[in-house]
C-alpha positions as CSV (number, residue, x, y, z in Angstrom):
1,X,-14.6,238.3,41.3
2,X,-17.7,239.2,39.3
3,X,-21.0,238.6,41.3
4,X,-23.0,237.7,37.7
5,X,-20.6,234.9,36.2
6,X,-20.5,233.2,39.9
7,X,-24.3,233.2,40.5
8,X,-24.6,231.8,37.0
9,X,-22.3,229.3,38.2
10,X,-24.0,228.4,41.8
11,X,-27.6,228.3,39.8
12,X,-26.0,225.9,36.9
13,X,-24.4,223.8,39.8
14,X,-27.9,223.1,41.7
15,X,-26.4,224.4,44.7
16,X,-29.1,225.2,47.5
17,X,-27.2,228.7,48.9
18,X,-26.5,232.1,46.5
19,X,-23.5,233.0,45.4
20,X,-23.5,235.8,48.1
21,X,-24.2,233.0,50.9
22,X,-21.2,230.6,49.5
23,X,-18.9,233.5,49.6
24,X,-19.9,234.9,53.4
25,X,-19.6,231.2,54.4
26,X,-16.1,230.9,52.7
27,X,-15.2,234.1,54.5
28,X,-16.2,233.2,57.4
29,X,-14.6,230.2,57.9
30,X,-10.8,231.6,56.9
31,X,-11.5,234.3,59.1
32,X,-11.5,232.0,62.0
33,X,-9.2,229.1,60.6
34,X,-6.6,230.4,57.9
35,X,-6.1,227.0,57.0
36,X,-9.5,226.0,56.0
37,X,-9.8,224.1,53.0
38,X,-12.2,224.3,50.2
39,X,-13.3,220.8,50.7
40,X,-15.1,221.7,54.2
41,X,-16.6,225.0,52.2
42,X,-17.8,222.3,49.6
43,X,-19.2,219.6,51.9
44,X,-21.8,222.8,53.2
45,X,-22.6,224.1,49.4
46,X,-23.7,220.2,48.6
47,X,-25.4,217.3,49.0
48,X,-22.2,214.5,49.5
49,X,-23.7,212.8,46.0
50,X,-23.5,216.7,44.0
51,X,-22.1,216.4,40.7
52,X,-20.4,219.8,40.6
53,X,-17.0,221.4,39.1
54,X,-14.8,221.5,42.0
55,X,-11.9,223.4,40.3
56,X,-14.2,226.4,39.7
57,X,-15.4,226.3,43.3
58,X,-12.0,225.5,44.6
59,X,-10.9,229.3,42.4
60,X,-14.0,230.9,44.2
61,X,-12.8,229.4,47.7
62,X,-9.0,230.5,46.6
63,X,-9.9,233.8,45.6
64,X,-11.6,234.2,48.7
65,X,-8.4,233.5,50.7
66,X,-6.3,235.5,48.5
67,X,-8.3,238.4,49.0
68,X,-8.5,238.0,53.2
69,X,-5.2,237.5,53.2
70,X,-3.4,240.1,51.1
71,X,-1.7,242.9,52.1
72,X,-3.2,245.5,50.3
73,X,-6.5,245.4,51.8
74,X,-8.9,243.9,48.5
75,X,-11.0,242.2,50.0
76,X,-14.9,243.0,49.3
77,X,-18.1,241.5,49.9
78,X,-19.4,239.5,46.8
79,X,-22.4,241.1,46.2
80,X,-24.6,242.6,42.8
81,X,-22.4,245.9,41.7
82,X,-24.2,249.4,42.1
83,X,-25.7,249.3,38.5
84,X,-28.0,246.5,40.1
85,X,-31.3,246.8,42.1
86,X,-31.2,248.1,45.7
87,X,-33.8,245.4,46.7
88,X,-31.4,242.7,44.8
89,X,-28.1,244.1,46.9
90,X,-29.7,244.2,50.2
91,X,-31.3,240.5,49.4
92,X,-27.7,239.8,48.5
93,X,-26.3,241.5,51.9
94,X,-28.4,239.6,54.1
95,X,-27.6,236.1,52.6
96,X,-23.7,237.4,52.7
97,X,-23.9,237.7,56.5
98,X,-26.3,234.3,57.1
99,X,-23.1,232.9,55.3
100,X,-20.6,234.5,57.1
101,X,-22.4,233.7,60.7
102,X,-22.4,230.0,59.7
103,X,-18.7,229.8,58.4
104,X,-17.8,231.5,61.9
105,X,-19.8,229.1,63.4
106,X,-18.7,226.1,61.5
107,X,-15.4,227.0,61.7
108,X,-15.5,228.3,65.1
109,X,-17.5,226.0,67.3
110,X,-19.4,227.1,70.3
111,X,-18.7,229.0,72.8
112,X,-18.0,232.8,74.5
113,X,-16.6,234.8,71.5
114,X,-14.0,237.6,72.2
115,X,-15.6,240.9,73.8
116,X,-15.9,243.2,70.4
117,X,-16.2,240.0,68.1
118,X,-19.4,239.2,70.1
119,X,-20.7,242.6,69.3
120,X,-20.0,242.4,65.7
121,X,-21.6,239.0,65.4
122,X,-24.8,240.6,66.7
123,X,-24.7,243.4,64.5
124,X,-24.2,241.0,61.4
125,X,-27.4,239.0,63.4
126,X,-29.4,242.5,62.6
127,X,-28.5,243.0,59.2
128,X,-29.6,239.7,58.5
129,X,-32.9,241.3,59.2
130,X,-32.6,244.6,57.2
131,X,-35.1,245.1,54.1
132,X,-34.6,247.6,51.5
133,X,-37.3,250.9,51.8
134,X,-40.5,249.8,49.7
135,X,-41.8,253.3,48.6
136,X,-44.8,254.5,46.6
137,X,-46.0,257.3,45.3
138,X,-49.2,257.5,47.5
139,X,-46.6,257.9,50.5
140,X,-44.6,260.8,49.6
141,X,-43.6,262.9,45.9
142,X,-40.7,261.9,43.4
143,X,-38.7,264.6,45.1
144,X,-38.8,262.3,48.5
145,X,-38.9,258.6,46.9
146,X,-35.6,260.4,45.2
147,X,-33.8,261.4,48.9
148,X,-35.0,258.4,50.4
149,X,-33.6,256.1,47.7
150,X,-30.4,257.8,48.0
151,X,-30.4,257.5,51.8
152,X,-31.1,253.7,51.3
153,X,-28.0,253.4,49.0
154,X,-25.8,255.4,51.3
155,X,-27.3,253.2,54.1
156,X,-26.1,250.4,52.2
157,X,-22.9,251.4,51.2
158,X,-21.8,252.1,55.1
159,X,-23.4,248.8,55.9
160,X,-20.9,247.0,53.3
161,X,-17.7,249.2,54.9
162,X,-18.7,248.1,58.3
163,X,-18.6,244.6,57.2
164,X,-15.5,244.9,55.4
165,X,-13.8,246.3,58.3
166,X,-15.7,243.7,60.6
167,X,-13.9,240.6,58.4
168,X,-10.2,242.4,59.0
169,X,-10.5,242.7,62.3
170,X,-12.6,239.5,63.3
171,X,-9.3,237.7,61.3
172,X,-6.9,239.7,63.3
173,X,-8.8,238.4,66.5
174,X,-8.7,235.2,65.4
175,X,-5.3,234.9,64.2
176,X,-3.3,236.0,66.8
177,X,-5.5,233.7,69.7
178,X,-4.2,230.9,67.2
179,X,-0.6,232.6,67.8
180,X,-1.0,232.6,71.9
181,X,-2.3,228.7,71.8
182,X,1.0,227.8,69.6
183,X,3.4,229.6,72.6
């Protein structure tokens, strides 16, 4: 899935969350209910009289599944490519995991969450909170700006992993306490 041809999408469709939001709410809520349906997903995006292109959003919403759920381990966070501005992917991040907390939530309900899911949830709380380093030239010289920018994108980059990792295993809760209720 390309970031860029979906956010043109989301803006065209006059929908009030980014492209990044829609996708960490889709992901949320398959990670807790594999059977979500893209209709729920749709019902948050827009207002009930929206006059949007559902079989596009449904593909998004499918794609999204298809990724959780495969074998092979694909599935990435929708967010601007590394070509893009740090400030942009971090701005992207942060919507990503207000999206992902609500699709747990939605999807979810209230309630005590699972020992190491709680403390994943609170570290996706903090990243909602992250900013990306604002640096001039008055602060430090180019040699600096240059080691702290890459510090930032390596920041970044293990941020994304983590959350990765977090979806897989936040599924794998999920899925097998809907196992144990079925025995």
């Amino acid at each position: 899935m390309d970031y860029h041809v979906f956010e043109s999408l989301f803006v065209a469709s006059g929908t009030h969350c980014s492209v990044a939001e829609a996708h960490g709410l889709a992901t949320g809520m398959l990670c807790v209910d594999e059977r979500a349906d893209a209709a729920n997903w749709l019902t948050e995006l827009f207002d009930a009289d929206a006059d949007s292109d559902s079989s596009a959003f449904n593909k998004f919403f499918e794609a999204t599944r298809a990724s959780i759920t495969s074998d092979d381990y694909r599935f990435d966070l929708l967010l601007p490519d590394d070509l893009d501005d740090l400030e942009e992917q971090v701005e992207a991040l942060r919507d990503w995991c207000q999206g992902f907390l609500f699709g747990v939530g939605y999807s979810g309900g209230s309630g005590a969450w699972p020992g190491e899911i709680s403390e994943i949830l609170k570290d996706i709380v903090e990243i909602t909170k992250i900013e990306a380093g604002q640096y001039s030239s008055a602060d430090a010289d180019q040699e600096d700006l240059d080691a702290k920018a890459e510090e930032d994108k390596a920041a970044f980059i293990e941020i994304n992993e983590y959350l990765r990792a977090s979806v897989y295993m936040i599924r794998e809760e999920f899925l097998s306490r809907a196992e144990s209720a079925t025995h």
